[in-house]
C-alpha positions as CSV (number, residue, x, y, z in Angstrom):
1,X,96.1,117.2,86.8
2,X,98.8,114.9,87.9
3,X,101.0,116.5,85.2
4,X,101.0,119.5,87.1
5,X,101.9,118.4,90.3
6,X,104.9,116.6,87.9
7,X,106.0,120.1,86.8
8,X,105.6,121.4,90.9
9,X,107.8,118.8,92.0
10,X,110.2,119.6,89.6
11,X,110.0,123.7,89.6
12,X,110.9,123.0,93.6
13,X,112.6,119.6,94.0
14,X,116.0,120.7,94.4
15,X,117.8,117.4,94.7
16,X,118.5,118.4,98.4
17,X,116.4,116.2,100.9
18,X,115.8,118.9,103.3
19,X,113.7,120.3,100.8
20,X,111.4,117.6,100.4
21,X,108.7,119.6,102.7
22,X,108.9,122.6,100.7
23,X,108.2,119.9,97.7
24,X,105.1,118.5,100.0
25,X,103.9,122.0,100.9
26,X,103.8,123.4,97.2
27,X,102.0,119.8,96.3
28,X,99.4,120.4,98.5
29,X,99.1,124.0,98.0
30,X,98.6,123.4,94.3
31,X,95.8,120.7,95.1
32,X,97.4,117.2,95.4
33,X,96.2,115.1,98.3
34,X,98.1,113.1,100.4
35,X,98.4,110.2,98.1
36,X,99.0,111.8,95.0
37,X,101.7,113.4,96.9
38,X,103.1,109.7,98.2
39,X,102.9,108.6,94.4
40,X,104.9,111.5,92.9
41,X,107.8,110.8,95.5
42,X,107.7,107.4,94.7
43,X,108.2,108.0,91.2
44,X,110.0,110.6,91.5
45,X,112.9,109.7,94.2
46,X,112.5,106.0,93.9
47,X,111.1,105.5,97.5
48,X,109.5,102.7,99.1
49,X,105.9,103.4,100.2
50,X,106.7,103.5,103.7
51,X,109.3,106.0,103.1
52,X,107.1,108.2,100.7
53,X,104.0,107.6,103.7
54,X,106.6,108.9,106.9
55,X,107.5,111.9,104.6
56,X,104.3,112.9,103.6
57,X,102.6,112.6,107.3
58,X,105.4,114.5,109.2
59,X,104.9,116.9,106.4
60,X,104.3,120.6,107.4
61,X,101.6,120.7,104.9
62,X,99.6,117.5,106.7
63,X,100.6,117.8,110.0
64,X,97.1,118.9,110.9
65,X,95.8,115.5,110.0
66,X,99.0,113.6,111.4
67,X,96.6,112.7,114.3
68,X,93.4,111.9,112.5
69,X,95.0,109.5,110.1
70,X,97.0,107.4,113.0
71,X,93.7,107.1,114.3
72,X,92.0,105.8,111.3
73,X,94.8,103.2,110.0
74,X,94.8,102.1,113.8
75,X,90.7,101.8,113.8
76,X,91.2,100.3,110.1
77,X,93.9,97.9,111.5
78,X,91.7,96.7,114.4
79,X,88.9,95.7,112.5
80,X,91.2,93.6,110.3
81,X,92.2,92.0,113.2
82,X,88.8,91.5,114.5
83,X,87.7,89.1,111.4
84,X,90.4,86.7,112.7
């Protein structure tokens, strides 16, 4: 499977960076999630985590979930902070 969302990157990737969300909508559209997404354009482009993370939650594709996933990484966050 991840192959294939190797060969989508690369059928849309068109070394221009305003296309990266075309990039994240076709990888979604053709069934990777989120992080399969953030690991292609890691390998891919190079990027740092953070970078590859910003990208793929101000997506197009995700930005229905922009909202949930702040809330559980801050939920997540908190109770790391509470076992202090």
């Amino acid at each position: 499977m991840y192959l294939d969302f190797v060969s989508v990157f690369d059928s849309v990737y068109n070394k221009d960076q305003g296309n990266l969300d075309a990039v994240i909508v076709a990888l979604k559209e053709s069934g990777a999630t989120q992080m399969e997404s953030a690991m292609l354009l890691i390998m891919k482009l190079k990027l740092s985590i953070l970078e590859a993370d910003a990208l793929i939650i101000n997506s197009t594709a995700w930005k229905e979930n922009k909202d949930m996933t702040e809330k559980l990484r801050q939920e997540f966050n908190d109770y790391l902070e509470s076992l202090d």
